[in-house]
Backbone bond lengths (Angstrom), bond angles and torsions (degrees), N, CA, C in turn:
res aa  C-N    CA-C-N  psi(-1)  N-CA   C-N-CA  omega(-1)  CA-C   N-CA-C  phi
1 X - - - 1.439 - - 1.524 107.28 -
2 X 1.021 115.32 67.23 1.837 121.90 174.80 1.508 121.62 -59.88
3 X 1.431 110.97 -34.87 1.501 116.39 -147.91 1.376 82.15 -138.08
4 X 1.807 100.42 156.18 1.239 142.00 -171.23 1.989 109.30 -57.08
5 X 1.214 78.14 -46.06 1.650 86.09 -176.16 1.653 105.96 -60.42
6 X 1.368 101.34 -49.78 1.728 116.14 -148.60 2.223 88.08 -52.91
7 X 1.868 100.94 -56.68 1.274 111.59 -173.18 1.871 104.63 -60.39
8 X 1.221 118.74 -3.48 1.442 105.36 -179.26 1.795 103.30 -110.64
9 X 1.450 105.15 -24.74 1.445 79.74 165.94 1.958 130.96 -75.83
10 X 1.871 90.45 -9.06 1.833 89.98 176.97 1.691 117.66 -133.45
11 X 1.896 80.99 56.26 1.092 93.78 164.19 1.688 126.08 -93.15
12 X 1.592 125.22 125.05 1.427 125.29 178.66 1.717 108.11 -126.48
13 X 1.439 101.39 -178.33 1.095 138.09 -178.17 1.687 98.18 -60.30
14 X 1.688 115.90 137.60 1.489 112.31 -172.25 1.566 99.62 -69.29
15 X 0.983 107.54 -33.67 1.898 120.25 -174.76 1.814 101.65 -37.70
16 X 1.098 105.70 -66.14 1.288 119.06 -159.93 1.750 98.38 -71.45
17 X 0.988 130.27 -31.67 1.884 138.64 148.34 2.064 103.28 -32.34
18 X 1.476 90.12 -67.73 1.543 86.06 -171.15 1.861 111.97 -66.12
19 X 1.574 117.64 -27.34 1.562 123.02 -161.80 1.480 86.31 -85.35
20 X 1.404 151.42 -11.08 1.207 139.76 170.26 1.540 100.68 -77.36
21 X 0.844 130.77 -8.28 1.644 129.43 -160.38 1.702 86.97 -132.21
22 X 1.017 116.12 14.30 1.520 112.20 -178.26 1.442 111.40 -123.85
23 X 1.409 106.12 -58.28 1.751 120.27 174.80 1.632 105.17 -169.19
24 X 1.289 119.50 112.27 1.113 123.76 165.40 1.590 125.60 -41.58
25 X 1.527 114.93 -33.94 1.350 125.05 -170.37 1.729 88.93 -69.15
26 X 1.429 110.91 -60.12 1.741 99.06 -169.54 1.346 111.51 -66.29
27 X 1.463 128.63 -12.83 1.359 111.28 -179.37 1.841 120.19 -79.87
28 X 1.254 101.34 -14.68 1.401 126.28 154.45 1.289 134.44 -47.36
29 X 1.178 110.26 -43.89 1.407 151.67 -132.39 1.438 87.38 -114.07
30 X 1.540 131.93 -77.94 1.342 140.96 -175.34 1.157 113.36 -49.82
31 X 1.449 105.47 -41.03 1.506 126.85 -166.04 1.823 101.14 -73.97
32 X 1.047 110.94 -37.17 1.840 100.28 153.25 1.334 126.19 -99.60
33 X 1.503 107.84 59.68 1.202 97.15 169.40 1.608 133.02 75.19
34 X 1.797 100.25 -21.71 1.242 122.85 -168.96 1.914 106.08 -66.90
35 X 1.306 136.83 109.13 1.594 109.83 -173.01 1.154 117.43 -147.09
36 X 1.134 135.20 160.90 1.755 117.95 -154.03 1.584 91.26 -138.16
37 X 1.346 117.96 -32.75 1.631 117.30 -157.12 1.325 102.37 -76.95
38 X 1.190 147.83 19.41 1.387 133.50 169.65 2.411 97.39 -94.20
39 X 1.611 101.06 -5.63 1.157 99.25 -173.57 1.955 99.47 -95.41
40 X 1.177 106.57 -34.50 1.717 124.35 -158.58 1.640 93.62 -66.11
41 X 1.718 88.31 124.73 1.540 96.91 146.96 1.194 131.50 -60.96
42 X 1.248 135.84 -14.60 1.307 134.61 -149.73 2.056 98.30 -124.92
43 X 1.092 119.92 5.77 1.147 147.91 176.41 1.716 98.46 -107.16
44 X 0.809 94.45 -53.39 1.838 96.36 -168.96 1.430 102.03 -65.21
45 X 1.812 118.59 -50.29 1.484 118.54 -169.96 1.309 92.25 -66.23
46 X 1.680 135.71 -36.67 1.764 108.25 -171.43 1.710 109.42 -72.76
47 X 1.067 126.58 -39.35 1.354 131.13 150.64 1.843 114.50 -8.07
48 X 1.224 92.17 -75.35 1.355 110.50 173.83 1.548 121.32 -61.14
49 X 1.103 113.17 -25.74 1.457 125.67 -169.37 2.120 94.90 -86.75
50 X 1.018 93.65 -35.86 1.631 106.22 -159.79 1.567 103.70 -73.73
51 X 1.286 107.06 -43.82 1.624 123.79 -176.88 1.762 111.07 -76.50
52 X 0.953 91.11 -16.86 1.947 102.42 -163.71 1.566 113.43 -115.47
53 X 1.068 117.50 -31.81 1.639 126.42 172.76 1.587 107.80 -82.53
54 X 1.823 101.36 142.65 1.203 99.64 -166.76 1.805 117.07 86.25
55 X 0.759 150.37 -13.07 1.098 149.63 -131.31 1.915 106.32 -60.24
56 X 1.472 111.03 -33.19 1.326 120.66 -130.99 2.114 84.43 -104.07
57 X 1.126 106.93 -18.24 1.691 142.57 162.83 1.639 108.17 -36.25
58 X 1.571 99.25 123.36 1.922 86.56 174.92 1.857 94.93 -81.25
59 X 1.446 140.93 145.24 1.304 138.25 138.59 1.222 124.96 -117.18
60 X 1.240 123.06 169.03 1.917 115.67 161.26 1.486 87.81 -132.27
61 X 1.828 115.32 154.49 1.455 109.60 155.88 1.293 91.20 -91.89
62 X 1.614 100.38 165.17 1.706 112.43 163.14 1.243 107.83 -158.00
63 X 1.047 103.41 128.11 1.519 145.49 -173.73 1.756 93.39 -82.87
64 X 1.645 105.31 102.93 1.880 116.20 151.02 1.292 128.41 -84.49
65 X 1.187 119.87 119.75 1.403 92.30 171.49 1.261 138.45 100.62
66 X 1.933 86.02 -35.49 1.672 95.95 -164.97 1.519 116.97 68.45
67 X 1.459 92.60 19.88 1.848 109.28 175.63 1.092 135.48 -132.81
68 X 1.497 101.65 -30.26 1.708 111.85 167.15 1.608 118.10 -121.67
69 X 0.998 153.96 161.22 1.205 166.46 136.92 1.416 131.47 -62.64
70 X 0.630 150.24 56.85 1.664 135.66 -152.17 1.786 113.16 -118.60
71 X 1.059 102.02 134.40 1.609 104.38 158.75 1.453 133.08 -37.44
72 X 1.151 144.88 132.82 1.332 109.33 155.81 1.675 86.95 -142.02
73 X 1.944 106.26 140.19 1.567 112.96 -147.69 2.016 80.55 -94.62
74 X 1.000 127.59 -167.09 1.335 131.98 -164.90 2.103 88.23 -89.54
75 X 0.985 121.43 -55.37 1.516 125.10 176.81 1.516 107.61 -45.08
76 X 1.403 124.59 5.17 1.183 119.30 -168.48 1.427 143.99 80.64
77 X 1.400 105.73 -18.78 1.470 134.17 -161.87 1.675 94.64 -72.93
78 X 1.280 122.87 161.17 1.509 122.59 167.03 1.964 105.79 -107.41
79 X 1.168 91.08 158.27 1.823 100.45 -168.75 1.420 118.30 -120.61
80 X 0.949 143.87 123.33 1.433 126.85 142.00 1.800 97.98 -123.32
81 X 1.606 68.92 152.15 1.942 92.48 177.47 1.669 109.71 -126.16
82 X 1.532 93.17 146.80 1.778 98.93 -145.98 1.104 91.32 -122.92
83 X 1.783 141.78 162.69 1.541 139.62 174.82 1.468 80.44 -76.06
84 X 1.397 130.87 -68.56 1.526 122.32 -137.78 1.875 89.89 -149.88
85 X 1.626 93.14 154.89 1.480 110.66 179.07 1.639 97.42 -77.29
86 X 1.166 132.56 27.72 1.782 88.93 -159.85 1.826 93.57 -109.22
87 X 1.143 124.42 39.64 1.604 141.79 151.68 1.319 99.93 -168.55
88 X 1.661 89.43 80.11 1.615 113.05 152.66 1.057 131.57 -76.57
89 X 1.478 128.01 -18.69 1.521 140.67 -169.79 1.832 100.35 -71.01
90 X 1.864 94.19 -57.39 1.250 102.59 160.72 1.527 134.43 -21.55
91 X 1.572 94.07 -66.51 1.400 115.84 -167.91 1.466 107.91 -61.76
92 X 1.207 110.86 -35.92 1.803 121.18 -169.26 1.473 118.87 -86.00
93 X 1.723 109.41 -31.38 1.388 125.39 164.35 1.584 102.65 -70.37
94 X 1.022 146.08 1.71 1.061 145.33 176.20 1.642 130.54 -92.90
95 X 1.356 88.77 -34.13 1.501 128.14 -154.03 2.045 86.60 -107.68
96 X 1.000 98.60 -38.77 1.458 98.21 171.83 1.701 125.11 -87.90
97 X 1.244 111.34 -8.25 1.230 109.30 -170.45 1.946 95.80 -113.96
98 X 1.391 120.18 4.60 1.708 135.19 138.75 1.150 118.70 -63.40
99 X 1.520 130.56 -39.12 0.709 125.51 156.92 1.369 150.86 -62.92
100 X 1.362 106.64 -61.11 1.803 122.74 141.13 1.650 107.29 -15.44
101 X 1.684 104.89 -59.32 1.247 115.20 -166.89 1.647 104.73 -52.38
102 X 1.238 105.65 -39.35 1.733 114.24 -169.79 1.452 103.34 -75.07
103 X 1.213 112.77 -46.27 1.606 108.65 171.40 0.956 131.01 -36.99
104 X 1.167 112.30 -43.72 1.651 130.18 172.47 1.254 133.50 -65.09
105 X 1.690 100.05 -5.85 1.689 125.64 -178.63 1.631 92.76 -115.91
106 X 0.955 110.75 15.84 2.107 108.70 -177.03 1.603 104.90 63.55
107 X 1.361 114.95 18.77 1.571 120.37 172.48 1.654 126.80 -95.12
108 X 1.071 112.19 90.73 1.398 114.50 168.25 1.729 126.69 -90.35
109 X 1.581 96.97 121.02 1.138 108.40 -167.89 1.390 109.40 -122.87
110 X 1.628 117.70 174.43 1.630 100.74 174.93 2.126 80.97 -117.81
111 X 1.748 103.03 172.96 1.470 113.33 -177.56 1.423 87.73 -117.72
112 X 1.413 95.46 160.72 1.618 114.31 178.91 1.649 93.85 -154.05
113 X 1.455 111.03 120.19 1.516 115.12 141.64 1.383 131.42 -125.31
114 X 1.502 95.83 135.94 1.467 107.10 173.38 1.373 126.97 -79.36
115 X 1.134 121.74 151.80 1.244 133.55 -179.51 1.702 105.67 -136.06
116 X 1.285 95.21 84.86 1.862 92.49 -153.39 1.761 92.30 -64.58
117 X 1.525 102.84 -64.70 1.664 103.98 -162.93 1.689 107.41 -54.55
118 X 1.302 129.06 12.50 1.080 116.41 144.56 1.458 126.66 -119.54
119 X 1.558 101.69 -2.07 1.733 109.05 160.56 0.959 106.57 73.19
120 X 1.809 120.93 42.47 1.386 134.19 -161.67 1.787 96.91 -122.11
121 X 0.895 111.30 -173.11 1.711 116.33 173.43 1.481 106.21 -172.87
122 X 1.150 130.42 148.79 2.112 126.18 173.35 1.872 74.15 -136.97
123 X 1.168 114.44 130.17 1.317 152.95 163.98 1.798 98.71 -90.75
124 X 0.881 124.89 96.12 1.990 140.84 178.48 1.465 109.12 -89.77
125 X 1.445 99.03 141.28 1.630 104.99 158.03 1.339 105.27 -140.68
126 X 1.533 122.52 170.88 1.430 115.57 -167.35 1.870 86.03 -115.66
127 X 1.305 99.13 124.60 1.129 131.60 175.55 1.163 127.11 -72.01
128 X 1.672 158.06 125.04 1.330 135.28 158.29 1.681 113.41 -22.28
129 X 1.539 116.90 -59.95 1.623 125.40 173.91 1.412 92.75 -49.04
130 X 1.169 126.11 -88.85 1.723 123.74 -155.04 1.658 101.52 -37.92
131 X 1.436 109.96 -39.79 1.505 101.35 -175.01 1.872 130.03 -64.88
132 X 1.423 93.47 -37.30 1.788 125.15 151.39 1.770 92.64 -40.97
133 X 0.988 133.19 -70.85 1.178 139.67 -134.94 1.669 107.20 -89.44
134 X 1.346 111.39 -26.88 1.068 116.40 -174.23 1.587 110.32 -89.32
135 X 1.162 111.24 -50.59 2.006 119.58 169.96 1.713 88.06 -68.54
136 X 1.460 158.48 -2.66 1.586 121.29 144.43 1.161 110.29 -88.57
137 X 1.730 143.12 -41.88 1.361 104.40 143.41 1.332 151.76 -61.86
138 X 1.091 131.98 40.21 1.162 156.56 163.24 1.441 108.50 -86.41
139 X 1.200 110.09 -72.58 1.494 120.26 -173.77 1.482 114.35 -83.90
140 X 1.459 115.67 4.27 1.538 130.39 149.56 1.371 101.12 -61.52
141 X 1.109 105.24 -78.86 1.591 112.49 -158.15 1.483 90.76 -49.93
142 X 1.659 119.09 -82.37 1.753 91.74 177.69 1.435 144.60 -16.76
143 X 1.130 105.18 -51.58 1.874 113.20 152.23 1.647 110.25 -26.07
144 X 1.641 99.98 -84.09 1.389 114.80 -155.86 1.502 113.31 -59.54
145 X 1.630 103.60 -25.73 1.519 111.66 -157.42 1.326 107.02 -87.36
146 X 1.439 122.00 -16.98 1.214 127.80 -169.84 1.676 113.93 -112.93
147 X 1.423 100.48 13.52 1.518 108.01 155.19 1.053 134.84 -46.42
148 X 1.603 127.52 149.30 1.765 104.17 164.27 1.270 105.46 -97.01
149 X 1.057 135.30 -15.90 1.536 149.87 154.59 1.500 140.06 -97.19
150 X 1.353 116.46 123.09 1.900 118.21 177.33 1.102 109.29 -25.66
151 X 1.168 111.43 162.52 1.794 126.55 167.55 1.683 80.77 -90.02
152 X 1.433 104.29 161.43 1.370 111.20 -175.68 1.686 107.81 -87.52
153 X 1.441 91.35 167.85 1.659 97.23 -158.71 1.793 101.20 -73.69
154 X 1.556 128.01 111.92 1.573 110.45 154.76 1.351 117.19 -115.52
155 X 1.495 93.20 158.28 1.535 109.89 -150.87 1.968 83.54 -78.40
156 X 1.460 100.78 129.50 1.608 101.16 166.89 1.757 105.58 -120.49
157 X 0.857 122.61 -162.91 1.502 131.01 158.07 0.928 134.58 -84.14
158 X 1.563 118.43 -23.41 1.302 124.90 167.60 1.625 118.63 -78.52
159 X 1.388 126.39 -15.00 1.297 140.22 -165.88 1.733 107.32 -49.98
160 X 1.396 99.72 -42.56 2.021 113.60 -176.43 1.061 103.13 -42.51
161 X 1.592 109.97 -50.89 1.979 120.70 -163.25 1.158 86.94 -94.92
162 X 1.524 155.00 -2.79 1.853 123.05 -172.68 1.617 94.35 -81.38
163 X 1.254 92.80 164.34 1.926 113.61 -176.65 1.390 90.38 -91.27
164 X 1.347 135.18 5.69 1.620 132.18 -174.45 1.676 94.97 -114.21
165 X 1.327 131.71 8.16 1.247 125.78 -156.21 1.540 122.58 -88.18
166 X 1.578 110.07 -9.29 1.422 122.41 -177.27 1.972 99.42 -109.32
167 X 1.370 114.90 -18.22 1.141 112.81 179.40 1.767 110.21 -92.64
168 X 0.778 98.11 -8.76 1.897 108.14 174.49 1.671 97.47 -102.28
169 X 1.033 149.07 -45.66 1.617 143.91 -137.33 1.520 90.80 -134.45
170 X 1.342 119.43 -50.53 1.840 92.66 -171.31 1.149 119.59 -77.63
């Protein structure tokens, strides 16, 4: 992804960054429209977690694009806040490909996510590697997204808690 164009034709939603690093089947899945989390408890508590943590914190949201969302804390830094680390790769490929995203606007920023209920924090920078890493998922998700068919269903551990979990298994 060298050029301006190449990064504007595969540009997406950070969501769909972290659901490639989550489950290919749901990033598929979202990616038509297909969507379960406006039903999920566990969608709703990060909701809640996101709006409510921090409180005492300067932030603004800001809306790119009309494509991404992102934090940005008064120090400048960008934020997301997560219920739990336990798809961190996710969380950080996410958080890194905001960044990338900013790069691409001549914006250099650093990422920070919280993980309040464990009172954790990963302080991010976008890396030459993270940057490698972020333009091949990129052109993953192009792959997957432009299927006419799911990636097939595998059983992970996280599947119990996904809001996609009765539409894959029942």
């Amino acid at each position: 992804m060298e050029n301006y164009q190449e990064f504007n034709d595969l540009k997406f939603q950070g969501i769909k960054i972290n659901y490639l690093y989550v489950c290919k089947r749901k990033l598929w899945l979202f990616s038509k429209n297909i969507t379960f989390e406006n039903r999920s408890d566990k969608v709703l508590l990060g909701k809640v977690l996101h709006e409510h943590s921090y409180p005492k914190e300067n932030k603004k949201e800001v809306l790119i694009d009309n494509l991404i969302m992102i934090d940005i804390l008064s120090d400048g830094s960008i934020r997301e806040v997560k219920y739990s680390s336990k798809m961190k790769e996710a969380d950080i490929m996410q958080v890194m490909y905001y960044l990338y995203y900013l790069k691409q606007r001549g914006i250099q920023k650093q990422g920070i996510i919280n993980y309040p209920k464990e009172k954790r924090k990963e302080v991010l920078r976008l890396t030459p590697e993270y940057e490698e890493k972020v333009k091949h998922a990129l052109k993953e998700i192009e792959e997957i997204t432009t299927r006419s068919i799911p990636p097939p269903v595998t059983k992970q551990k996280i599947c119990k808690s996904c809001a996609y979990f009765e539409f894959c298994w029942g």
